[in-house]
SEKENU-480956 format. One record per residue (C-alpha): x, y, z; residue in three letters. Coordinates in nm, 2 decimals. Layout:
// residues N
+--------+--------+--------+-----+
:      x :      y :      z : res :
+--------+--------+--------+-----+
:      X :      Y :      Z : Ala :
...
+--------+--------+--------+-----+
//
This chain:
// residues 150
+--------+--------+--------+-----+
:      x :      y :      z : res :
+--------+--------+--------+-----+
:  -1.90 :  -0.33 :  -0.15 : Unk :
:  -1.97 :  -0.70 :  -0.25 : Unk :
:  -1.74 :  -0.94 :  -0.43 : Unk :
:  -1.97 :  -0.90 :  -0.74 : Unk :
:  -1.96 :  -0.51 :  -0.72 : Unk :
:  -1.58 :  -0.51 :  -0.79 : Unk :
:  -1.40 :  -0.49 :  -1.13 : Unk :
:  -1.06 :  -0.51 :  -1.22 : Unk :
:  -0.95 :  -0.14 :  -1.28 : Unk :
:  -1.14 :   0.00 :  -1.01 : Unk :
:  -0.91 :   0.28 :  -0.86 : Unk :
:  -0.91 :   0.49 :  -0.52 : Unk :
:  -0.70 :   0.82 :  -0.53 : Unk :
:  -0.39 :   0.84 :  -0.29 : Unk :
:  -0.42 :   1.24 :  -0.14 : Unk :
:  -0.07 :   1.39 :  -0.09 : Unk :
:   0.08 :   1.32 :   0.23 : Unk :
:   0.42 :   1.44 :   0.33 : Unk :
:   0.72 :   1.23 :   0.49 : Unk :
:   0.75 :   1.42 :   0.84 : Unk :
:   1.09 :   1.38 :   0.98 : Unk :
:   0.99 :   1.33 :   1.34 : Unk :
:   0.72 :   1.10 :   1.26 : Unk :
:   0.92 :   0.89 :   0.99 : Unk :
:   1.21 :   0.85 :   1.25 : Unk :
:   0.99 :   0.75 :   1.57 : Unk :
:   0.89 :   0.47 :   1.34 : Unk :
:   1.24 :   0.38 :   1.23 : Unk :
:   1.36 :   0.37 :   1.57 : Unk :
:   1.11 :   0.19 :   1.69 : Unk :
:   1.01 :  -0.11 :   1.40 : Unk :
:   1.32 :  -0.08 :   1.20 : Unk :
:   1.66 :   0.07 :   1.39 : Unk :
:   1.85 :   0.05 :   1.10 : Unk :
:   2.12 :   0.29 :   1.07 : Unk :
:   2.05 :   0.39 :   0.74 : Unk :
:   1.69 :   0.50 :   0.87 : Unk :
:   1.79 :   0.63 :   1.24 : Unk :
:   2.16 :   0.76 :   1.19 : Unk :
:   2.23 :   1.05 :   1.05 : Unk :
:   2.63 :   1.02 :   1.06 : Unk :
:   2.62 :   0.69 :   0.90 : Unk :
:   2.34 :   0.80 :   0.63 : Unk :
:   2.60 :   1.10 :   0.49 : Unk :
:   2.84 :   0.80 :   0.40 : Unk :
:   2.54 :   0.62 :   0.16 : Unk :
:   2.51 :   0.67 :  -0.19 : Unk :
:   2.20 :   0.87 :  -0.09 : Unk :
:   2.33 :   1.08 :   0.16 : Unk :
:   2.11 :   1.14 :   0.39 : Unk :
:   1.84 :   0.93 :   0.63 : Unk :
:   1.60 :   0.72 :   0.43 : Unk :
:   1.22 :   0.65 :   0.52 : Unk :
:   1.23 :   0.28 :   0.59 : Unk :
:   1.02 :   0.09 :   0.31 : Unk :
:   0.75 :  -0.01 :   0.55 : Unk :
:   0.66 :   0.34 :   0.70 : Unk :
:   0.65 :   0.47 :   0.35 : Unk :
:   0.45 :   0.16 :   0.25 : Unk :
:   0.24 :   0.22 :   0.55 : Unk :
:   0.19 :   0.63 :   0.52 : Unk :
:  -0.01 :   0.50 :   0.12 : Unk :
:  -0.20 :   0.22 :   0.30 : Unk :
:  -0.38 :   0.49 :   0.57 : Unk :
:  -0.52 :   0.61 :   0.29 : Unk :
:  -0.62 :   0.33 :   0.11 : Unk :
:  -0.82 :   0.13 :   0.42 : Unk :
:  -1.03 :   0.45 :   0.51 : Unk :
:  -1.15 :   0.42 :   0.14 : Unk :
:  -1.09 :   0.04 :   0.04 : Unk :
:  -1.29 :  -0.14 :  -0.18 : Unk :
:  -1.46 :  -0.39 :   0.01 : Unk :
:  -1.56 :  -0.18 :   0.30 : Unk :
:  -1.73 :  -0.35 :   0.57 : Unk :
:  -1.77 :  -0.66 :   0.33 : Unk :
:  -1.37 :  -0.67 :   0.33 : Unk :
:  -1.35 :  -1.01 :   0.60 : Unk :
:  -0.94 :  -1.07 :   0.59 : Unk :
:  -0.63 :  -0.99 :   0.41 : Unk :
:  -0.39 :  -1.30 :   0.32 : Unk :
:  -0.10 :  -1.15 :   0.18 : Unk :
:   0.14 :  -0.84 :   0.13 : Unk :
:   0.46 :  -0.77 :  -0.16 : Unk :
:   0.64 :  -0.43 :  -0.19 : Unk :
:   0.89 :  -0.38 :  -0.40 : Unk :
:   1.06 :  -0.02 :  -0.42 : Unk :
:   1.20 :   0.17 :  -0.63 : Unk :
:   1.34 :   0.45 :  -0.53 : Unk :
:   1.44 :   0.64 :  -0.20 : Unk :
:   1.23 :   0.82 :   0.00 : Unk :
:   1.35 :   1.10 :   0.26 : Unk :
:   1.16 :   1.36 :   0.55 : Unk :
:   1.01 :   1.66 :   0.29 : Unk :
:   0.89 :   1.45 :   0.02 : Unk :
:   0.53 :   1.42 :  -0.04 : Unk :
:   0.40 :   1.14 :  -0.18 : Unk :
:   0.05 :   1.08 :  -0.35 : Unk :
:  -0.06 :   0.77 :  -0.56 : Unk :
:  -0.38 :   0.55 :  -0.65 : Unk :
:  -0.46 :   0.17 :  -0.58 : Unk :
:  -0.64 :  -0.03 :  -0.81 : Unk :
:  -0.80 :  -0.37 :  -0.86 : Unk :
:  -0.53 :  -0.56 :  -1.03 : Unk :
:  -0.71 :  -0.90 :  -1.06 : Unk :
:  -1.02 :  -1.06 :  -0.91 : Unk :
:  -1.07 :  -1.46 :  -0.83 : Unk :
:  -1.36 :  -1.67 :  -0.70 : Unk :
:  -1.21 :  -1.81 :  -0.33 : Unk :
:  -1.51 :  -2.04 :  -0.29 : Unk :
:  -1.90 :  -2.04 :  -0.29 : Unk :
:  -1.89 :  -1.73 :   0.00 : Unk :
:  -1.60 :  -1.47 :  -0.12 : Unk :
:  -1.40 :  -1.40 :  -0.34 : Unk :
:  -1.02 :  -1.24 :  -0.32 : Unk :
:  -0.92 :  -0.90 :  -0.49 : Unk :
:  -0.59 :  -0.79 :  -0.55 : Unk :
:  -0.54 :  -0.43 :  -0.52 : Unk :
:  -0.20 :  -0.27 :  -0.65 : Unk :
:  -0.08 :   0.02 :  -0.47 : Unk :
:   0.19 :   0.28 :  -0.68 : Unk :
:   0.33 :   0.56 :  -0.45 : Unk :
:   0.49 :   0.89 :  -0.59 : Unk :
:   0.70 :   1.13 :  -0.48 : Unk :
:   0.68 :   1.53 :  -0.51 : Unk :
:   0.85 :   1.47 :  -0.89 : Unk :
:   0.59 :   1.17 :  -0.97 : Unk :
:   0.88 :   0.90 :  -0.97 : Unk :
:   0.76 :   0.59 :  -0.86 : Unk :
:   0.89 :   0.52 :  -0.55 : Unk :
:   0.73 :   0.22 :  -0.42 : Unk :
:   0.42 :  -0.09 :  -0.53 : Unk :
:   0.25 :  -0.33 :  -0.30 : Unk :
:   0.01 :  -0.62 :  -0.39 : Unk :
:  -0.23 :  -0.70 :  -0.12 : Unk :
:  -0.46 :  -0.99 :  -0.13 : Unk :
:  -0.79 :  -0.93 :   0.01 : Unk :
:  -1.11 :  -1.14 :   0.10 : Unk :
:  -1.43 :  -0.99 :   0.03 : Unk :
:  -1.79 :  -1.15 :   0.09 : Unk :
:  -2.00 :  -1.21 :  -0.18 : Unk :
:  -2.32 :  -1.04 :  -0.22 : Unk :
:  -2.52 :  -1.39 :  -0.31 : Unk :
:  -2.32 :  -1.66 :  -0.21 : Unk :
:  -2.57 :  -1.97 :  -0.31 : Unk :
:  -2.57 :  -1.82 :  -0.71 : Unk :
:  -2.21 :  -1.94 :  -0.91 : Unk :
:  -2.01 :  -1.70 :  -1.09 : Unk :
:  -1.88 :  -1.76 :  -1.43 : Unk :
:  -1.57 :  -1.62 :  -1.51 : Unk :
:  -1.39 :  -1.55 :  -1.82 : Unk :
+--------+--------+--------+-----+
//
């Protein structure tokens, strides 16, 4: 889809996907050893209790989603930038489901333009447990005719 073809408020669905233990600690112990993500022992002595999901794999189990059904498809040429902020714990059983949206949309110059897409992630009890902003260059459809904006 084309610069022009996107409008703030455009959404994609999030499907459920669930936190598998195995899988969520392979990724901890590989990208972020932490022993509040890989240690079991030390994780019983947190306020949570237990191993937590580190904020990137959970970040990262939304965003599969989101790229096989993103909004600038194969006119989508680069991203330029990434925030999460979270908001609650995550841990192995939960499923989380969510939707990404096109928070704002800008003019880059006469060839693309840059969309930023907002991505909420829920748990099993719909409690917002995580939103990214990503930044994301998208061609324009006619890049030789301006575009007024409001």
């Amino acid at each position: 889809m084309y610069f022009e073809e996107i409008q703030v408020g455009d959404y994609r669905i999030i499907p459920e996907t669930p936190v598998c233990r195995d899988e969520m600690l392979e990724f901890s112990q590989t990208y972020n050893p932490h022993p509040v993500h890989v240690d079991e022992t030390f994780a019983k002595t947190t306020r949570a209790g237990q191993i937590l999901a580190s904020g990137v794999y959970t970040f990262l189990l939304g965003w599969a989603h989101y790229v096989m059904q993103d909004f600038g498809g194969k006119e989508t040429l680069a991203g330029t930038e990434i925030r999460m902020q979270f908001f609650a714990p995550v841990f192995a059983g939960d499923t989380l489901h969510g939707k990404a949206f096109v928070a704002d949309t800008q003019v880059r110059n006469p060839y693309n333009g840059l969309i930023d897409v907002q991505v909420d992630l829920y748990n099993q009890n719909d409690e917002l447990v995580l939103r990214s902003h990503s930044s994301e260059i998208i061609k324009r459809k006619n890049p030789a005719v301006p575009i007024h904006t409001v």
